[in-house]
C-alpha positions, 0 to 999 in steps of 0.5 A, spaced: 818 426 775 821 419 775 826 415 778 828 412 784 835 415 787 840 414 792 843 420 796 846 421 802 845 429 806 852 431 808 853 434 816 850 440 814 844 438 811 845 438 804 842 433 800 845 432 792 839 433 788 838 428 782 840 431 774 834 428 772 830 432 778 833 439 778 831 439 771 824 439 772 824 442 779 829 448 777 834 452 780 829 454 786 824 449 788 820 448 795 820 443 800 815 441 805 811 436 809 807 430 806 801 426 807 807 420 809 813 420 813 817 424 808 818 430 804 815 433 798 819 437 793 814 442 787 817 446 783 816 454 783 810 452 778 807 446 781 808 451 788 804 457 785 799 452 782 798 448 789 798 456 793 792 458 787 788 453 789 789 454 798 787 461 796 781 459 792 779 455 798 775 458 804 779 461 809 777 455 815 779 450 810 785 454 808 787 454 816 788 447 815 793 448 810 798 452 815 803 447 817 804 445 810 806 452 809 809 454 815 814 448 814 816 451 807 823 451 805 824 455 798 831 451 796 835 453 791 841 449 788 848 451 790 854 449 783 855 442 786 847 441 785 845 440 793 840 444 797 839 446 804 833 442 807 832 446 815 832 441 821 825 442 823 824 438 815 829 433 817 826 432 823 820 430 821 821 426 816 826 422 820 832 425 815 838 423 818 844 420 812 842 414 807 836 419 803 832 415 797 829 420 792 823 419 789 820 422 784 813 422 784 809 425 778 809 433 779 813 432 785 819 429 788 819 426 794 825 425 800 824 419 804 830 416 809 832 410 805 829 405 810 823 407 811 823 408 804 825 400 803 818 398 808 814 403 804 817 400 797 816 393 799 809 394 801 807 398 794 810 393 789 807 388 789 803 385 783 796 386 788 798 393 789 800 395 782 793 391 779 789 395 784 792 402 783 792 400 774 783 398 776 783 404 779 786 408 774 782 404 770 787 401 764 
């Protein structure tokens, strides 16, 4: 998944999903925690893949799973293209208005937009991007 996207969640906690992102994620995707002070999205795929591999996991290490489970969301898009993300989501990503969409390879990821601003910031600079393109070894 590509793109950079802006959005606003609604009064309800509906978020507007990009086109370009519903067409990879599907109609019914999953929403959980991430490793940042965001949101990430997998299609139902991506989620199968990623529970295969918790289940293949020894049980202590699966426990350590549990809050990315736990918080799950299944989402499904309602005809205007939007989804219902819970409180406890919002919450920890800080979601409250201004939501910038970003996808993120095989998932897309929900930041509040300005702290999507400080992040973006930090990562686009011509050292970062070298560091990242000689790890990745181009």
């Amino acid at each position: 998944m590509t793109g950079e996207y802006q959005h606003n969640l609604d009064s309800k906690g509906r978020l507007f999903i990009p086109a370009r992102l519903r067409e990879e994620l599907g109609n019914i995707f999953y929403v959980t925690l991430s490793m940042d002070k965001c949101l990430s999205a997998y299609s139902a795929d991506s989620w199968r893949d990623f529970s295969d591999k918790v289940n293949a996991m020894p049980y202590v290490k699966q426990r350590k799973m549990r809050p990315l489970f736990a918080y799950a969301a299944k989402c499904e898009l309602d005809p205007q293209g939007r989804i219902l993300i819970p409180q406890n989501l919002r919450d920890y990503a800080g979601l409250t208005k201004n939501v910038t969409v970003v996808g993120c390879n095989n998932h897309a990821e929900l930041w509040d937009a300005a702290a999507w601003s400080e992040i973006n910031a930090i990562e686009t600079t011509p050292e970062n991007i070298s560091a990242v393109m000689e790890e990745l070894e181009f």
